[in-house]
matplotlib code that plots the C-alpha trace (Angstrom):
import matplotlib.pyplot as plt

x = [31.0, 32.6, 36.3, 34.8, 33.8, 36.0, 39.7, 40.3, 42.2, 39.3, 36.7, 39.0, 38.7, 34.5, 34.7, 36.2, 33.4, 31.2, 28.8, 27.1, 27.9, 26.3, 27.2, 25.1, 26.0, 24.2, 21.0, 20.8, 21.6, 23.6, 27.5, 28.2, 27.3, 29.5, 29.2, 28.0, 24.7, 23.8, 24.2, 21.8, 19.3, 19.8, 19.6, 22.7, 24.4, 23.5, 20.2, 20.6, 23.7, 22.5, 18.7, 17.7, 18.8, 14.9, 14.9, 17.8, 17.4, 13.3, 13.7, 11.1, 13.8, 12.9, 9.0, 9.9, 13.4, 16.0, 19.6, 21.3, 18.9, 19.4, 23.2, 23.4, 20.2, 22.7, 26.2, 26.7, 27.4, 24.5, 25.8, 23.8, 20.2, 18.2, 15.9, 14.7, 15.0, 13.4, 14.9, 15.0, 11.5, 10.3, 11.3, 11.6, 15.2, 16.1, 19.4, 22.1, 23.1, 25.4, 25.2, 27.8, 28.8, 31.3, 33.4, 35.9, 39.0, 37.5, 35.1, 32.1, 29.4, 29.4, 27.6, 26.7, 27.8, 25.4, 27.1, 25.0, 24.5, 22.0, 20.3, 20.6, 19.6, 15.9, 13.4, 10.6, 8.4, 11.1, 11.3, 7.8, 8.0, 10.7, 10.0, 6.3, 7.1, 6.2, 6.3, 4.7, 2.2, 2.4, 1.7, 3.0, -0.3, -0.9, -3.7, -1.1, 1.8, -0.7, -1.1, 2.5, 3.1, 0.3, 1.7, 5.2, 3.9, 2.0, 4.8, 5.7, 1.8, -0.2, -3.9, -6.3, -6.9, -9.5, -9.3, -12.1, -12.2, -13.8, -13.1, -10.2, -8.3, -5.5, -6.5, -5.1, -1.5, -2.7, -3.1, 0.2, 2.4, 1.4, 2.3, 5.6, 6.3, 5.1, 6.3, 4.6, 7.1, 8.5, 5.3, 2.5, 0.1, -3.1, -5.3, -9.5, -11.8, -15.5, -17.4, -16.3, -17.7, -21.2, -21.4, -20.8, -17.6, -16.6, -17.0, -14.6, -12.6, -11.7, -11.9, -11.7, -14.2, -13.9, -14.8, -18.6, -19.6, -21.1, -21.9, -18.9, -16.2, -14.6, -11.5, -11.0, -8.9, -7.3, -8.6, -6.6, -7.1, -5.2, -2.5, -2.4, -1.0, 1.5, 0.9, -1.1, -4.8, -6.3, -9.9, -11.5, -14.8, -15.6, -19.1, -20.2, -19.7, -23.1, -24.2, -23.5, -19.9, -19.8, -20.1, -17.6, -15.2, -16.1, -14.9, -11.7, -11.0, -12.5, -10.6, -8.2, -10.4, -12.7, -14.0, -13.7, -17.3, -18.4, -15.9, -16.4, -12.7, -11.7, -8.3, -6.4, -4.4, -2.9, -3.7, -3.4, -6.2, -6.4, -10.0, -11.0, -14.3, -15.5, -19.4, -20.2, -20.3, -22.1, -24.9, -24.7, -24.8, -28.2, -29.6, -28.7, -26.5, -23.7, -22.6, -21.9, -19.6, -17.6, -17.1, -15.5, -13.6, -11.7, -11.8, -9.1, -6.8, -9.0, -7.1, -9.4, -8.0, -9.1, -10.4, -8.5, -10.5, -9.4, -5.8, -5.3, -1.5, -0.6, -2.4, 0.9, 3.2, 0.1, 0.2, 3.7, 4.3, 1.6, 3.1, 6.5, 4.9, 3.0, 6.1, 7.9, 4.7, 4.1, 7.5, 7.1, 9.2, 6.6, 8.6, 5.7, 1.9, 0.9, 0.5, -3.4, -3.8, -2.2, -5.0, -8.0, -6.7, -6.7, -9.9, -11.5, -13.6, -12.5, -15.1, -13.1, -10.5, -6.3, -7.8, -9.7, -6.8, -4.5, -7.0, -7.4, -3.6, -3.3, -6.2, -4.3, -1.2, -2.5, -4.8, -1.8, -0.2, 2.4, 5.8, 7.0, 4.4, 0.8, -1.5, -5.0, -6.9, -5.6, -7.4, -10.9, -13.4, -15.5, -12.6, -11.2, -15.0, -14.7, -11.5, -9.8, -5.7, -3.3, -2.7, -5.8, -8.9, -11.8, -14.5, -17.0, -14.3, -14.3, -18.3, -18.5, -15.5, -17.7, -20.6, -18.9, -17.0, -20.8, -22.3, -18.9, -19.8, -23.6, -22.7, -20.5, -23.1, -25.6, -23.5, -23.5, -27.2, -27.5, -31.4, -31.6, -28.8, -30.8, -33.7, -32.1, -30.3, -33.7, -32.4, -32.5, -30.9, -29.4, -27.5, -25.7, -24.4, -23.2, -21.2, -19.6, -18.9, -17.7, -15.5, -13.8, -12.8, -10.9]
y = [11.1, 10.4, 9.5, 6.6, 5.0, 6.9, 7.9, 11.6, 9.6, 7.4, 10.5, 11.7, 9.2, 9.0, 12.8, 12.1, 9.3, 10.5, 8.1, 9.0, 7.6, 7.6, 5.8, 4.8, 3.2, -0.1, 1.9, 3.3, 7.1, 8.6, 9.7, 10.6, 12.0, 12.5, 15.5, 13.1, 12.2, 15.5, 16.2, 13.7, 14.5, 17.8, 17.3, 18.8, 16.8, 19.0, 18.4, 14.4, 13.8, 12.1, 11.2, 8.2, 6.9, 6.7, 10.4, 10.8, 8.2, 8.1, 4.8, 2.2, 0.0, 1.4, 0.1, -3.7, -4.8, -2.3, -3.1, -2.5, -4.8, -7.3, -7.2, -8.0, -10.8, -12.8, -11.3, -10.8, -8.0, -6.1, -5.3, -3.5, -3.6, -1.6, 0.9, 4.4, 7.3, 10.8, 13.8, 17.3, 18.1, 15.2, 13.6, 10.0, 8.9, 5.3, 4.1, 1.5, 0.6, -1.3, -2.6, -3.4, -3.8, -1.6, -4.2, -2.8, -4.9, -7.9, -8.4, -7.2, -5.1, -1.1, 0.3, -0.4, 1.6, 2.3, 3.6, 4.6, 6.3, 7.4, 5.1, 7.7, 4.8, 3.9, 6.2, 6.3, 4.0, 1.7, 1.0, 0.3, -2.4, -4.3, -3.9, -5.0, -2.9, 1.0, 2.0, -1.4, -1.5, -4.3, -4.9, -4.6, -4.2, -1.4, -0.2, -0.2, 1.2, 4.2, 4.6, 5.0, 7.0, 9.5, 9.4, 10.2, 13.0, 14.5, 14.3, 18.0, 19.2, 19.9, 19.5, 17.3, 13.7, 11.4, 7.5, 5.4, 1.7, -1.4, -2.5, -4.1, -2.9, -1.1, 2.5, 3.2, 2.0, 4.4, 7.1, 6.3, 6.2, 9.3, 10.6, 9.3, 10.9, 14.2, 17.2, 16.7, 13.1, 14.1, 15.3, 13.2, 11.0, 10.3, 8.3, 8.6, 5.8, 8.1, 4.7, 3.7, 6.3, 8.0, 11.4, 13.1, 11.0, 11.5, 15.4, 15.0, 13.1, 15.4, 18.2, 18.3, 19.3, 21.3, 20.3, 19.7, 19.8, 16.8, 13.5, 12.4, 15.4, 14.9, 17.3, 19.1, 17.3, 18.0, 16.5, 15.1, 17.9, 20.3, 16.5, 17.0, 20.4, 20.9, 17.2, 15.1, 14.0, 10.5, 10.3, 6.6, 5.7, 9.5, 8.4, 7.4, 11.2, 12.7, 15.8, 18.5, 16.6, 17.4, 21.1, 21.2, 19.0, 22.0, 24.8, 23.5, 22.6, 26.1, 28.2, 26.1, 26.6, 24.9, 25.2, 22.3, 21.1, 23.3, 26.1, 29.4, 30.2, 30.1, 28.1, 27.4, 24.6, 23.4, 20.2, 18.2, 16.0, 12.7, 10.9, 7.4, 5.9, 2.8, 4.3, 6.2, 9.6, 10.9, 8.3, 10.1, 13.4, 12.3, 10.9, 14.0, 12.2, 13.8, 17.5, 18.0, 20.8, 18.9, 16.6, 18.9, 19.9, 16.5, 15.4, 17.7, 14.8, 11.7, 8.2, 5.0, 1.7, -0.8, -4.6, -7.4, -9.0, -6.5, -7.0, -10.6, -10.6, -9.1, -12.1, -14.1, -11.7, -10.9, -14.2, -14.7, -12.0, -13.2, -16.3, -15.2, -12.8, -16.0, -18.6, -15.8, -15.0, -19.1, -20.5, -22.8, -23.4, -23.1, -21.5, -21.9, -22.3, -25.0, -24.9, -26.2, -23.7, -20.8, -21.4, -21.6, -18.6, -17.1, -18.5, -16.5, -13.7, -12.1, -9.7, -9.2, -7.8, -8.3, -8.5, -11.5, -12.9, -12.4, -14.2, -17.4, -17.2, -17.4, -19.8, -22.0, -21.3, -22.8, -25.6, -26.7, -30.2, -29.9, -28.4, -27.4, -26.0, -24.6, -26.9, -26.8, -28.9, -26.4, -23.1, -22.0, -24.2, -21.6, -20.8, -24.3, -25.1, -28.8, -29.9, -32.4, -33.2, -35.8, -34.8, -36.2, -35.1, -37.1, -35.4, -35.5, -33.8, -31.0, -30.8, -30.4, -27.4, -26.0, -26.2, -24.6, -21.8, -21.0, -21.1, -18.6, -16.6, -15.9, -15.9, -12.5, -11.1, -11.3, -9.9, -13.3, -13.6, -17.2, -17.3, -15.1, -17.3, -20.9, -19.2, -18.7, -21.9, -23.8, -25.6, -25.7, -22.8, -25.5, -27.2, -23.8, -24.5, -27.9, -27.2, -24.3, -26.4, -29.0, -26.8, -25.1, -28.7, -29.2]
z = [12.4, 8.9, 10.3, 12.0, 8.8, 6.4, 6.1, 4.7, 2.3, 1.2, 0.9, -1.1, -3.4, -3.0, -3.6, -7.3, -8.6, -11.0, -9.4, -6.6, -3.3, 0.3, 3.6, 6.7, 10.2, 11.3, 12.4, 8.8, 9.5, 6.6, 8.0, 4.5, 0.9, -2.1, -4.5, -7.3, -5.1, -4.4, -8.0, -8.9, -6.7, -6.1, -1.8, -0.5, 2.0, 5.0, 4.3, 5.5, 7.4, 10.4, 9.3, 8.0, 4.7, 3.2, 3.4, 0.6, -1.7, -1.3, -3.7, -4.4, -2.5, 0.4, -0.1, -1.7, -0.7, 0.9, -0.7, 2.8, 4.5, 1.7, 2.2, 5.3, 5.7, 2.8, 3.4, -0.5, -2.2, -4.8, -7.9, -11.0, -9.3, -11.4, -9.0, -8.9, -7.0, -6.7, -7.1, -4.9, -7.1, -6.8, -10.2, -10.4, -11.7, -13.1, -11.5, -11.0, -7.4, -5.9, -1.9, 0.0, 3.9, 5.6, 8.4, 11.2, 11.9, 13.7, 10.2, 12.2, 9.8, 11.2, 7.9, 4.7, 1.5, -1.7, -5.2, -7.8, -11.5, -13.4, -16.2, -19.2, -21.8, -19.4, -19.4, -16.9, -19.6, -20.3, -16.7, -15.4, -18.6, -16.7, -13.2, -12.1, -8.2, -8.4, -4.5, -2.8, -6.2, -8.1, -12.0, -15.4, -17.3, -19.4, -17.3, -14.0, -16.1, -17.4, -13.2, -12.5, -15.0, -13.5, -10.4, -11.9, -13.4, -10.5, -8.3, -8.1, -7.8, -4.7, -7.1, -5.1, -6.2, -6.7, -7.1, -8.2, -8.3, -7.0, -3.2, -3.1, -5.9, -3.5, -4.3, -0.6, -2.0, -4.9, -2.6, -0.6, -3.5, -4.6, -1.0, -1.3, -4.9, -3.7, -2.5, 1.0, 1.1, 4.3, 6.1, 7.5, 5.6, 7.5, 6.3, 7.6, 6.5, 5.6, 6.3, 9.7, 12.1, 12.1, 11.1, 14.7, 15.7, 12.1, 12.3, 15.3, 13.6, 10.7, 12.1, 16.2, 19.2, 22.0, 25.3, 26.3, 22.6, 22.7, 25.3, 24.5, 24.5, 27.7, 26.5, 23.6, 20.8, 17.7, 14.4, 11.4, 9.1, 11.8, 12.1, 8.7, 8.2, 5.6, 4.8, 3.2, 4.3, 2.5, 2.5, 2.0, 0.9, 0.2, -0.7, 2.2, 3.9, 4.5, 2.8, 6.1, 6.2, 2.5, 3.0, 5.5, 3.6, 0.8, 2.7, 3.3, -0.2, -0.9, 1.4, 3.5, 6.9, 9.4, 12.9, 15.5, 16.6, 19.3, 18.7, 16.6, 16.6, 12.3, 11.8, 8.6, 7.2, 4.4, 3.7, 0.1, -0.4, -1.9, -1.7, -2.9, -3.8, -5.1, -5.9, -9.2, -7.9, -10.9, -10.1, -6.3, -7.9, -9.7, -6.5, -4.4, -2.1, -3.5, -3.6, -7.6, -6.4, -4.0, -6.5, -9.0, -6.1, -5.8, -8.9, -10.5, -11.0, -11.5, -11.7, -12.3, -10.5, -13.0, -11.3, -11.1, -13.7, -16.7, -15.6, -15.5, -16.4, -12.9, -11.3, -11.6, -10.0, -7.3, -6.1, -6.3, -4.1, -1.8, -1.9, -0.5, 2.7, 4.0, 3.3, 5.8, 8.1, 8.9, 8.0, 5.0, 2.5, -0.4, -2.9, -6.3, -7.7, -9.2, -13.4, -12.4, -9.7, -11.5, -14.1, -11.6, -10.2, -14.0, -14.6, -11.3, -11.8, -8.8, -7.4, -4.5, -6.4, -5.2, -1.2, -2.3, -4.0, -1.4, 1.2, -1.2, -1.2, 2.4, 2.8, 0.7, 2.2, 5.7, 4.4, 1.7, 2.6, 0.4, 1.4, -2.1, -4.0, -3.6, -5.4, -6.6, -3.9, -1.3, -2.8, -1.5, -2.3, -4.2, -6.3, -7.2, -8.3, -6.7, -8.5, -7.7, -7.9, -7.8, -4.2, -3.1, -1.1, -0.7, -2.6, 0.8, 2.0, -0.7, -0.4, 3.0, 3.0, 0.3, 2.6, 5.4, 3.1, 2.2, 5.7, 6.9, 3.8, 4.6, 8.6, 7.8, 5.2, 7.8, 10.8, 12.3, 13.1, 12.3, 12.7, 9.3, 7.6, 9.2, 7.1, 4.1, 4.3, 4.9, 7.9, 11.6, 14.4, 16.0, 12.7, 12.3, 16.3, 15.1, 12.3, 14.1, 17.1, 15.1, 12.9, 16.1, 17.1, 13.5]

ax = plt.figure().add_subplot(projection="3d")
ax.plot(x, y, z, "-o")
ax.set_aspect("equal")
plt.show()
């Protein structure tokens, strides 16, 4: 496979960098590995020729903006990119790369070709203070920085985690980076949201059912902790599990074993486990809603995902991010925020944490008139608080989104019964069935 790229002549000469060096064909499997790069990482070349390039570098490039992918989207070469990339035990490396496309004789692209060398004069801090991406995350706060550097130092344990923080604060991007840094990288991640299902389905979720256990079991099925095995296992909104789900969840973490539903057979796994929570499990403890030695249990590595509101310095390079995945989803060319807008969005308290930000963003995004920049009069009424700019907008206009923002607002709180929300709203059934109607016609 390497003589189709590569001369014996020219691996010769790759052979002799002191950087290292790997190449991959056009559907990004690795034909070839220097000495240098398994030096650096420790992962031996037979380890990855032939899979995909992700599973030797394991960079942060490969979450926010793969080099390769880049070279040949612009045709241009990468030179000194500053990146990272984990070693054989799962140590995170600084490193400089360089990207550039392999051609055959008629100048068509068959590969791509990365060089790179360790940063000896960055350290892990010194990085995270210049680069606001850790693995899809994104913030250069202290708060955010004290995050990656847990997760960096976690990397070569197994010890269960728990993340606490408010909804919408991305602890599931907390949960997958530390996935990624692991030593479970290259087995499954499956994620199981404790709040979705009712207790039975999520019993069968987790753990499995045989056949005729319940209404339901039409055949038997395999749950995600047996998925999961040798992996990793992501539990959301671990709160929310009911006290006999608890004591299962317990005996796993206790002795590595379950029973599907219905079944008496004992089977065992080995699962890591990384839960999340946005309640005050303490508080849950109190109230008997929570097992106090479950929790103790999860919470051997605790990691605290602060709101959006106590980090206000990542809000710029939030919504600049935002800002750049809907100009590519709807195909407009805005390329900045407005000074005006920037500061409204400063201003916002943000309850609803980075998924509320990231909504007004795309709101905006669609409502905005403007083709070059994303200006105040196009954010969520609730958030630009009935300000007006130069670009205009009737202020009837601005009242009456601000009355149907709130009406949408109540409609969802209430599950959509819109006698309960007429109620609250003091008017009639049939006013709620105008402004819908009309609003479906804008």
């Amino acid at each position: 496979m390497e003589n189709s790229f590569l001369t014996e002549h020219s691996i010769g000469i790759l052979e002799s960098l002191p950087e290292g060096v790997y190449v991959v064909d056009k559907e990004f499997h690795i034909v070839y590995v220097n000495k240098a790069a398994s030096a650096i990482t420790g992962i031996s070349r037979d380890e990855v020729i032939g899979k995909i390039c992700r599973s030797f570098c394991r960079s942060e490039r490969c979450e926010i903006g793969c080099p390769i992918t880049e070279v040949l989207r612009s045709n241009k070469n990468i030179l000194d990119l500053e990146s990272t990339l984990q070693s054989n035990d799962g140590t995170i490396i600084p490193i400089t790369l360089n990207a550039s496309l392999l051609k055959n004789a008629k100048d068509e692209p068959v590969g791509g070709i990365i060089s790179f060398r360790r940063n000896f004069k960055t350290d892990f801090e010194d990085y995270l203070i210049r680069h606001p991406h850790f693995y899809g995350i994104i913030g250069k706060s202290e708060p955010m920085k004290n995050i990656f550097k847990s997760i960096e130092q976690i990397a070569v344990s197994d010890a269960t985690v728990l993340i606490f923080g408010e909804t919408g604060t991305g602890k599931e991007l907390i949960a997958d980076a530390i996935h990624k840094t692991s030593k479970r990288r290259e087995q499954l991640f499956i994620k199981v949201n404790c709040a979705a299902l009712p207790d039975t389905l999520l019993g069968s979720e987790l753990f499995g059912h045989v056949k005729g256990s319940f209404t339901d079991a039409m055949k038997d099925r395999i749950g995600r902790f047996e998925i999961a095995d040798g992996g990793t296992i992501f539990l959301d909104e671990i709160g929310e599990m009911s006290l006999s789900m608890q004591n299962q969840l317990l005996r796993i973490l206790q002795e590595g074993t379950f029973e599907r539903i219905g079944e008496s057979v004992t089977r065992k796994v080995n699962v890591r486990v990384i839960a999340a929570t946005n309640k005050n499990l303490v508080n849950e403890i109190f109230n008997h809603r929570f097992r106090q030695d479950l929790y103790y249990r999860l919470n051997v590595i605790p990691i605290m995902v602060p709101p959006l509101r106590e980090r206000k310095e990542d809000i710029p390079l939030l919504a600049e991010h935002f800002l750049k995945k809907f100009a590519q989803r709807y195909n407009k060319q805005i390329q900045s925020i407005s000074p005006q807008a920037l500061d409204i969005l400063l201003r916002y308290e943000w309850n609803g944490n980075i998924r509320e930000l990231e909504n007004a963003i795309e709101y905006a995004f669609v409502r905005s008139k403007r083709t070059d920049v994303l200006c105040e009069c196009s954010l969520p009424p609730h958030i630009q608080n009935l300000e007006r700019c130069e670009e205009h907008k009737d202020i009837k206009d601005i009242e009456e989104d601000h009355k149907t923002e709130k009406l949408l607002s109540l409609l969802r709180q209430n599950n959509w019964n819109k006698t309960k929300v007429a109620r609250l709203l003091g008017i009639d059934r049939s006013t709620i069935h105008r402004r819908l109607k009309d609003l479906d016609q804008k």
